[in-house]
C-alpha positions in Angstrom: 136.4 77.0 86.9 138.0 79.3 84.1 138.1 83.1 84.4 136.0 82.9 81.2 133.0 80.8 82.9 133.5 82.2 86.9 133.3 85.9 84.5 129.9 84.4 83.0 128.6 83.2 86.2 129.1 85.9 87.7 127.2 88.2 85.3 124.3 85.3 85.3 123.5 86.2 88.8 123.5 90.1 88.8 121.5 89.6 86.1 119.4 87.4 87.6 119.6 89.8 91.0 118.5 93.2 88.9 114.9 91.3 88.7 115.0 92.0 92.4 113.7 88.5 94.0 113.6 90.0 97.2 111.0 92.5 96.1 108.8 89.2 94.6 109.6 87.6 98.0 107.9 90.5 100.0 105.3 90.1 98.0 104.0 87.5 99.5 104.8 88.9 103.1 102.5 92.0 101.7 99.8 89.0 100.9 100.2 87.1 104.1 99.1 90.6 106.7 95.7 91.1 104.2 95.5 87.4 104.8 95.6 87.7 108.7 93.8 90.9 108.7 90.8 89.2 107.1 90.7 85.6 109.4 91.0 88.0 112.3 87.8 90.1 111.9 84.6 89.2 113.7 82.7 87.6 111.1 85.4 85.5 109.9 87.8 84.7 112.8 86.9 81.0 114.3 88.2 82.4 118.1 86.0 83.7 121.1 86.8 85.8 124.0 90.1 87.7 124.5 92.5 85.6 122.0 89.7 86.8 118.9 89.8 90.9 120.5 94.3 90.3 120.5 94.5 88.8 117.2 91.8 91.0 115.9 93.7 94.4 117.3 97.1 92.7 116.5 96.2 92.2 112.3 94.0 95.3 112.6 96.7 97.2 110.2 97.9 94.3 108.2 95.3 94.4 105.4 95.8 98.2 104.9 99.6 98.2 105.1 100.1 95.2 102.9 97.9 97.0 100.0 99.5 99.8 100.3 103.1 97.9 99.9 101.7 96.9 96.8 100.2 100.0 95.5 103.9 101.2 96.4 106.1 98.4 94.6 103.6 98.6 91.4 105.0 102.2 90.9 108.4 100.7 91.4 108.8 98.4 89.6 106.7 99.2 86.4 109.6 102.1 86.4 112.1 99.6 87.1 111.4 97.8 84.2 109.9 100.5 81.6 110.6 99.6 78.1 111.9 101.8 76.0 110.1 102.1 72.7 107.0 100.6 74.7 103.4 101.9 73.7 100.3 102.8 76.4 98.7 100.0 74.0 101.3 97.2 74.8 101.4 98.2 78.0 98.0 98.2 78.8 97.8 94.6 77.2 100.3 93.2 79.2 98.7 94.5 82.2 95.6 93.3 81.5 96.2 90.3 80.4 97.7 89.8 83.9 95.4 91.0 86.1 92.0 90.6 84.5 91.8 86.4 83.8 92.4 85.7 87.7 89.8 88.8 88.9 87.3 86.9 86.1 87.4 83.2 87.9 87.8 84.8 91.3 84.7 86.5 90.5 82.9 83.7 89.0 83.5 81.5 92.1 82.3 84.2 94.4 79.1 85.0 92.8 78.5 80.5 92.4 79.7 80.1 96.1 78.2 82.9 98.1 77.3 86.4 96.2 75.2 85.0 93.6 71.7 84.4 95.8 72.5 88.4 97.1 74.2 90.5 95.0 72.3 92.7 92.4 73.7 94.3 88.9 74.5 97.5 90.6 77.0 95.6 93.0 78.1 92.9 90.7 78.6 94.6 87.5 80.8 97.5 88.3 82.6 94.6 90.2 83.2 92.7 87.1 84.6 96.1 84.8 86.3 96.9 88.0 85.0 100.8 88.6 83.7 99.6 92.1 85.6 101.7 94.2 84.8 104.9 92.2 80.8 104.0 93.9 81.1 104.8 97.8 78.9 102.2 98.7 80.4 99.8 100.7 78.4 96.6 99.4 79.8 97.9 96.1 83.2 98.8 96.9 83.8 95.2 99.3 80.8 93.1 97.4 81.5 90.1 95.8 84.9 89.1 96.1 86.2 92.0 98.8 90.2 91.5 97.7 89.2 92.5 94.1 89.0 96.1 94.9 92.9 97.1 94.6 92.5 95.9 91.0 90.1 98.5 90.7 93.1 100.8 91.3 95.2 99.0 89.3 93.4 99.5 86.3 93.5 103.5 86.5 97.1 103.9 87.9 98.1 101.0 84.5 95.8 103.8 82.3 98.1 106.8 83.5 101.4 105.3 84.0 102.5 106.0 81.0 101.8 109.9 80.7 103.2 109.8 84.9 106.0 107.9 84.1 106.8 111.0 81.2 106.5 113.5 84.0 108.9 112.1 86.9 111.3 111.2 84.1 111.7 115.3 83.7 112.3 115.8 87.3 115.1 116.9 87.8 117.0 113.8 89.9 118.5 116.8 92.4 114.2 117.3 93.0 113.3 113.6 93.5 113.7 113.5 97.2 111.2 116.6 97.4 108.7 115.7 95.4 108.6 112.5 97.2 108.3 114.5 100.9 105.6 116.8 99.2 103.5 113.6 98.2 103.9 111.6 101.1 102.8 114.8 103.3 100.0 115.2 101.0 98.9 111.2 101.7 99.1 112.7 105.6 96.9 115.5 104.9 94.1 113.1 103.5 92.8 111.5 106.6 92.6 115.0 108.3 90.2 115.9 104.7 87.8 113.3 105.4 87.7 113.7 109.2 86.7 117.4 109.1 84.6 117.5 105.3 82.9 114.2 104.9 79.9 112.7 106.9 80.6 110.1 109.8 76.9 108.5 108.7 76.7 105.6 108.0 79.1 103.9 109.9 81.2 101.4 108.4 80.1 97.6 109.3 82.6 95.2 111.3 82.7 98.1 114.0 85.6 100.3 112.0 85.0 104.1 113.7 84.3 105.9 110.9 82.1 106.8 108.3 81.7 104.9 104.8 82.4 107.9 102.6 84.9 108.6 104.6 86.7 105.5 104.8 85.9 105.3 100.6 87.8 108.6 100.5 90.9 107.9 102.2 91.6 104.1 101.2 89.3 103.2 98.1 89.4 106.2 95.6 91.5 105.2 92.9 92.8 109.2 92.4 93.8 109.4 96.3 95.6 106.1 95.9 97.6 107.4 93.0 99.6 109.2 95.1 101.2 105.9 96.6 101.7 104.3 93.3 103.5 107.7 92.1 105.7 107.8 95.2 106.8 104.2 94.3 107.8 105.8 90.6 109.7 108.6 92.4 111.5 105.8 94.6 112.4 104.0 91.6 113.6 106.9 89.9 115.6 108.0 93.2 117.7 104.1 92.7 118.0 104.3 88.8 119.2 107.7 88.9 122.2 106.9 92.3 120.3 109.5 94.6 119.3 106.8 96.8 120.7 107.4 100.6 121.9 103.7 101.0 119.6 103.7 104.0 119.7 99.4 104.8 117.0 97.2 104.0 117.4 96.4 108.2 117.1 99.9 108.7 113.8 99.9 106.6 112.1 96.7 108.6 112.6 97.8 111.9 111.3 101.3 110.8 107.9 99.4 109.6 107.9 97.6 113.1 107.4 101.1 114.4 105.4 102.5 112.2 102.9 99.6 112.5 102.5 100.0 116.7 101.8 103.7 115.5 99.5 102.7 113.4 97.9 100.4 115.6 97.2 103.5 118.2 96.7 106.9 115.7 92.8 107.7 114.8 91.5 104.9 112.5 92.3 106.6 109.3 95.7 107.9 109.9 96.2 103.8 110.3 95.5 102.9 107.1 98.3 104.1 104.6 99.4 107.6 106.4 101.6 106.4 109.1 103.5 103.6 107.3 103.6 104.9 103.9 107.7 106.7 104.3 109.0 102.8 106.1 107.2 101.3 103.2 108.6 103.8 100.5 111.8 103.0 101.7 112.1 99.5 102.1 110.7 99.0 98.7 114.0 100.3 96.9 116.4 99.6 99.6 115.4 95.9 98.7 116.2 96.5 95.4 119.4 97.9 96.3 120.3 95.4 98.3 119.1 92.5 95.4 121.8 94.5 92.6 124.4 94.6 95.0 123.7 91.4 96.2 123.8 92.1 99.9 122.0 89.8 102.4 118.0 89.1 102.1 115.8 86.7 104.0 113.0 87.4 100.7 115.1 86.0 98.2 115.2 82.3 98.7 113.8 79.5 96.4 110.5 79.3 98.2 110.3 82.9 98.9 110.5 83.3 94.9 107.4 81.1 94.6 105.5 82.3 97.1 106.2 85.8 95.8 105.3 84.1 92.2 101.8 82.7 93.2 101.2 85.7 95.4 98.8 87.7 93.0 96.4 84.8 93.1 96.3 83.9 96.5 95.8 87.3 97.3 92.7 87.1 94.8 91.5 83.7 95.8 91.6 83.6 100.1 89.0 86.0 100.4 86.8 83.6 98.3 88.3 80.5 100.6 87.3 82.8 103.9 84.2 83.8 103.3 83.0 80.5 101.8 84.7 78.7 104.6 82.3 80.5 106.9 79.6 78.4 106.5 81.8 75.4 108.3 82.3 77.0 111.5 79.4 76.0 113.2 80.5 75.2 116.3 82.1 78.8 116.9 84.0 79.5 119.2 87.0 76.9 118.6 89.8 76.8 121.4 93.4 78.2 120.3 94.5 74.7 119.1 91.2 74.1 116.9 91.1 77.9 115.5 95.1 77.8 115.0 94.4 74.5 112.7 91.8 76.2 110.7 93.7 79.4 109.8 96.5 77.4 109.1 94.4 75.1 106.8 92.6 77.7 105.1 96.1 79.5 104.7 97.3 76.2 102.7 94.1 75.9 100.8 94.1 79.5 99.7 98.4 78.5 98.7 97.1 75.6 96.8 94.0 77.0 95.0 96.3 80.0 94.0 99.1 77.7 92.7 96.4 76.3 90.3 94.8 79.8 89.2 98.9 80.5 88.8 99.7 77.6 86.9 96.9 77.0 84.8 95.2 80.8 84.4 97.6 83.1 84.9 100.9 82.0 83.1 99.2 80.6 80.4 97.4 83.9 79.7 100.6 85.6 79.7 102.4 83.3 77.7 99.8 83.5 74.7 98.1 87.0 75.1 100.1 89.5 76.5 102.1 90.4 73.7 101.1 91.3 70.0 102.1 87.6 67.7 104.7 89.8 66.2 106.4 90.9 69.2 106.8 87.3 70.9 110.1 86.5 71.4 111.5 90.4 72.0 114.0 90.6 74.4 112.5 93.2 77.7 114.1 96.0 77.8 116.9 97.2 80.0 117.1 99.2 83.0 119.9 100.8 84.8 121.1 99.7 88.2 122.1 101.9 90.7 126.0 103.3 91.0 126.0 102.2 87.1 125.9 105.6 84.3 124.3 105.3 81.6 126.6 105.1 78.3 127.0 103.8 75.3 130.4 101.7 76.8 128.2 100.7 79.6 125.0 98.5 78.7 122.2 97.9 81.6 121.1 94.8 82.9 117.6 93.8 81.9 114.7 93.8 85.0 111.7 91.6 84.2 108.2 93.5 84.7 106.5 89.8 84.9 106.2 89.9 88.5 104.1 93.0 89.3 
């Protein structure tokens, strides 16, 4: 190989590496524990006796850390790959364009398979505009399709990205770190709101401890979860502008371990987001680190890139497999083997059903509709990677925004 071509491979793969793979690998890990967290619970689970309760208490966190990883990374990476010159109106486009065709068929299956006979306009249409979680009801909040919720809060933190985004840019990067602390302790703060101000009547279904407004408060109000996504903006700022600690993507993991078997013993609501938000906040950009320095990751493979690719609309599309799935177990309980063989097929039918919505909903949508007919074609804009200044002399490497 000639200098000339080993110099143009080389700057093919950090190019390819400042999209961060390993972040759209993780993805799917984040999809995978709401996944488990869902078969697991009581009225979906296909287990009896003690291996239903260990399962159950095992994936008891999975579902609310794994949002919260995403609510997290969205905040990242939309800084990560801001465009400069970009308008709220683009933006908001693009967003939509991704987010709002898969919620639409995962919404029209639900009400054909199973929420249709029930549901009534107050539950369903809210659902459909996504405002549902601003209603503390919890057959509005979880009705229909119950995954659909975090697009909810999606939708507000896209609306107010743009004027947040504007404000962390004029932090001063000496600040960063403190502005993330005072967020994060605010997050902490939360749960201790709703346990002392808001009523413990009525009691959230499936046996969760505490009370439905309280629950709504904590993990469903799109204001409260704001404070995730702007702690992922922060983070991303933190890496863009070299303040980042190098503290290892290893490092990170093994501090989510623990958090998690905190989690799994703290009073319910400090289990949802509180306990593992700082391990998630800072394995989020130490993966990215790690992807532009091109450093070691088990999230960056060939599959892991799919899986990460498709993982939007099997997130969207296994609740609708679960609860539909339901009406098949009807000689529950099934021993370990049998119940191991029907998570494990309803994990690869939820793979392949979200392959298709990926393949034949959601790219396409993008590819047509998410930009204006006169922008198609624009290179995205560049963003720059850590232990690089920005200069004239020194051009960034472009990050793709495609895969938030």
């Amino acid at each position: 190989m000639t200098v000339k071509a080993a110099e143009q491979d080389a700057e093919a793969r950090r190019a390819r590496l400042s999209r961060l793979p390993s972040l759209t690998g993780m993805r799917f890990i984040a999809a995978l524990m709401v996944f488990f967290f869902h078969v697991s619970l009581p009225d979906f689970t296909p287990f009896g006796g003690d291996f239903a309760d260990d399962a159950e208490w095992l994936f008891s966190k999975g579902g609310w850390v794994g949002v919260s990883f995403f609510f997290i990374l969205s905040g990242f990476v939309l800084t990560w790959s801001a465009r400069e010159g970009d308008t709220p109106r683009r933006f908001m486009r693009r967003r939509l364009v991704k987010l709002y065709p898969n919620h639409v068929v995962t919404f029209a299956l639900s009400m054909l398979l199973f929420a249709g006979a029930t549901a009534t306009w107050k539950q369903w249409l809210p659902n459909i505009l996504l405002v549902h979680t601003w209603i503390p009801d919890y057959n509005t909040f979880f009705g229909i399709n119950p995954p659909s919720w975090s697009l909810a809060c999606e939708v507000v933190f896209y609306l107010c990205f743009p004027v947040l985004h504007r404000w962390i840019k004029k932090i001063e990067p000496a600040h960063l770190w403190g502005w993330a602390a005072g967020l994060a302790a605010l997050v902490m703060l939360i749960p201790a709101f709703s346990y002392a101000v808001l009523p413990s009547d009525p009691p959230m279904p499936n046996g969760f401890p505490v009370g439905v407004k309280q629950a709504w408060f904590v993990y469903l109000l799109p204001p409260v979860r704001m404070l995730e996504f702007a702690i992922g903006i922060i983070m991303a700022r933190i890496v863009m502008t070299d303040r980042w600690i190098n503290f290892k993507m290893i490092h990170a993991l093994g501090l989510l371990i623990v958090g998690y078997a905190i989690a799994l013993n703290v009073p319910w609501l400090y289990g949802l987001n509180a306990v593992c938000l700082i391990p998630i906040a800072l394995l989020i950009p130490a993966a990215a680190v790690a992807d532009v320095k091109d450093q070691p990751s088990p999230f960056r493979g060939r599959v892991m890139n799919w899986l990460g690719e498709v993982s939007f609309a099997f997130y969207l599309i296994h609740g609708v497999v679960i609860i539909y799935g339901t009406k098949f177990l009807k000689d529950k309980p099934y021993n370990i083997a049998e119940g191991i063989g029907l998570w494990a097929a309803c994990l690869l039918i939820s793979l392949a059903l979200g392959h298709l919505l990926y393949k034949f909903v959601e790219l396409p949508m993008m590819k047509h509709f998410a930009k204006p007919r006169s922008a198609r074609g624009t290179a995205p804009a560049a963003v720059t990677i850590p232990g690089q200044r920005r200069s004239p002399e020194n051009a960034p490497v472009r990050a793709e925004s495609s895969r938030d």
